[in-house]
C-alpha positions in Angstrom: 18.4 -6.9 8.6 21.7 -5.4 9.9 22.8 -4.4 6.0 19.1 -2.6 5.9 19.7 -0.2 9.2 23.2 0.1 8.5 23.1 2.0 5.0 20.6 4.5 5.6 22.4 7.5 5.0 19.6 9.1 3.0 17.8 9.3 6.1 17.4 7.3 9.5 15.2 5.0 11.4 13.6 5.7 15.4 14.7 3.8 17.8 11.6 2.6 17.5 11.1 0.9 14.0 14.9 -0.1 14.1 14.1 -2.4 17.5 10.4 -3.4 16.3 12.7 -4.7 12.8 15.7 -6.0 14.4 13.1 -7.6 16.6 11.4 -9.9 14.7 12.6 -13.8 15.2 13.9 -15.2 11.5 12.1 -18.2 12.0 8.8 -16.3 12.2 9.7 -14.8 9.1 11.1 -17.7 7.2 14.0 -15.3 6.2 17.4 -16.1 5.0 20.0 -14.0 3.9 19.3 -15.2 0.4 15.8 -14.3 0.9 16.4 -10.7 2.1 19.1 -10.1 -0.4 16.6 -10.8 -3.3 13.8 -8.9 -1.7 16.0 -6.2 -0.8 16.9 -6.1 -5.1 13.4 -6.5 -6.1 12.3 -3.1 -3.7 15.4 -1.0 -4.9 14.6 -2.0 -8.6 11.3 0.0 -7.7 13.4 3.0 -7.0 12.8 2.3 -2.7 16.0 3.6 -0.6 17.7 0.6 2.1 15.6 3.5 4.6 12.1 3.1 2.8 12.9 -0.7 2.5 13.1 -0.8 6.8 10.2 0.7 6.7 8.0 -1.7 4.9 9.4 -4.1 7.0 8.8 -2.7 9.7 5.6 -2.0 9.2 4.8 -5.3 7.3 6.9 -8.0 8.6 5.3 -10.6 6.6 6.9 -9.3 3.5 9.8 -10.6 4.2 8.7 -14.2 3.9 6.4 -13.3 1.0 8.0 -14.3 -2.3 9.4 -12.6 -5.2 6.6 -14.0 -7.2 4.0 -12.7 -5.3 4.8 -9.5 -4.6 5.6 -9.0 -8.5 2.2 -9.9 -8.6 1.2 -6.9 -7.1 2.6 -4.9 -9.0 2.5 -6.4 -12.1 -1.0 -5.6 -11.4 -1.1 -2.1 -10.1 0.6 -1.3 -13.5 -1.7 -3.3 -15.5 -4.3 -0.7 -14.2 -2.2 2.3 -15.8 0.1 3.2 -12.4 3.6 4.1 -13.4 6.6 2.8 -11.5 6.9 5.8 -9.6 3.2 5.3 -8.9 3.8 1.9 -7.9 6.5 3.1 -5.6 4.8 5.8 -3.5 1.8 3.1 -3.4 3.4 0.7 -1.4 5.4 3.4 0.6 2.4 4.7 1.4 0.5 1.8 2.3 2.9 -1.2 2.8 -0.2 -3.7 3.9 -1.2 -3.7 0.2 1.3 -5.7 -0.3 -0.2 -8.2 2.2 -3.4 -8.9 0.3 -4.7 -11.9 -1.7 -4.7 -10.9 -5.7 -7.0 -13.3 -6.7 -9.6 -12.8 -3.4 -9.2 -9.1 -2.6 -7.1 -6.8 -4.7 -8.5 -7.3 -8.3 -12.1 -7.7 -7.1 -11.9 -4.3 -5.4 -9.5 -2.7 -8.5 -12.1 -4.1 -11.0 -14.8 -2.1 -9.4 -13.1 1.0 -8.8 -12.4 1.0 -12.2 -15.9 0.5 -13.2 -16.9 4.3 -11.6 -13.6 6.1 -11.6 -12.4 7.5 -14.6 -8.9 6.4 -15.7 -7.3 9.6 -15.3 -8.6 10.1 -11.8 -8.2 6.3 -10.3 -4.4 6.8 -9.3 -5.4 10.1 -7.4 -8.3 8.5 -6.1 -6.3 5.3 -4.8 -3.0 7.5 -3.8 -5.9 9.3 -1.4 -6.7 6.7 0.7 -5.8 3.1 2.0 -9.3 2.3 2.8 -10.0 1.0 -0.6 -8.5 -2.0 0.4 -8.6 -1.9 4.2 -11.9 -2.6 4.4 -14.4 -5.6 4.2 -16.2 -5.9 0.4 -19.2 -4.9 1.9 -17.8 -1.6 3.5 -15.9 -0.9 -0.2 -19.1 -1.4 -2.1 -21.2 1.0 0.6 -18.2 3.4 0.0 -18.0 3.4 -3.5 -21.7 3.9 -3.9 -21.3 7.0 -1.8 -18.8 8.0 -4.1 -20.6 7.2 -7.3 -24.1 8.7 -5.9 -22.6 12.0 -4.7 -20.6 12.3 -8.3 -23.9 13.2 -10.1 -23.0 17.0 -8.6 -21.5 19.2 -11.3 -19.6 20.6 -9.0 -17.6 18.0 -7.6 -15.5 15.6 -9.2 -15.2 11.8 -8.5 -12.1 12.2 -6.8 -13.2 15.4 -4.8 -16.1 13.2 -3.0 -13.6 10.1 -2.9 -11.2 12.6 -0.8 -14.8 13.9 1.2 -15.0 10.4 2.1 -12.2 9.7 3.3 -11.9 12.3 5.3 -15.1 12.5 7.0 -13.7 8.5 7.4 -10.5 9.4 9.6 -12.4 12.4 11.0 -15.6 9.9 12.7 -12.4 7.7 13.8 -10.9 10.5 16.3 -11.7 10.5 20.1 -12.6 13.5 22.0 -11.5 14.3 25.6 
């Protein structure tokens, strides 16, 4: 973990993220420096800088004890569904818990239906938009993607523009007033 804070002269860490990484116990992890080494070549060939690499970590501790395997899976799969690499790598910056989730039980089930109402050209927008697409239970996403399908019939907005509508009228229910 020391080689991941140490070379981050593209950018730095808070105090913060470098204790909560530092901090987590190798056995918990199931980490060696094998392990990290590989993973740490896997991220960079997706184009992720040693600082963007903490930062999944940080965020998502399990993927360090995830293997190679199945995190190729992920994205092996994310491409298969017309994301570029690039696409891939802002994806999982973005939202690092993706990388957390069953392929067989959550991601393809909920990837399958998106595709099924979001045109091609619009599902990387549409995904890149939100992380609740696979945040939430599979009765949530199918409410959610009703809404989005329903509210499409309107000329005037696109399938994306009421996916974005959605997801911010999400995060805007989810704020507290004082």
């Amino acid at each position: 973990l020391a080689a991941v804070a140490q070379d981050s002269a593209d950018a730095c860490l808070s105090k913060f993220e470098a204790a909560k990484l530092i901090g987590q116990p190798r056995t918990e992890l199931n980490l060696s420096g094998v392990n990290l080494e590989s993973k740490m070549t896997w991220f960079r060939g997706l184009g992720f800088s040693k600082l963007e690499i903490a930062k999944v970590f940080t965020k998502r501790p399990t993927v360090l004890g995830m293997s190679e395997e199945n995190l190729k899976s992920k994205t092996r799969l994310l491409k298969a569904i017309g994301l570029s690499d690039s696409d891939v790598h802002e994806l999982i910056a973005r939202y690092p818990h993706f990388l957390t989730y069953s392929v067989e039980k959550h991601l393809m089930p909920r990837l399958a239906r998106l595709q099924e109402h979001i045109p091609p050209d619009e599902l990387r927008d549409t995904l890149m938009q939100s992380s609740g697409w696979f945040r939430e239970s599979m009765a949530k996403f199918e409410h959610r993607l009703a809404a989005v399908a329903q509210d499409s019939t309107d000329p005037c907005l696109s399938k994306l523009e009421v996916a974005k509508l959605v997801s911010q009228s999400r995060t805007e229910s989810k704020m507290t007033w004082f």
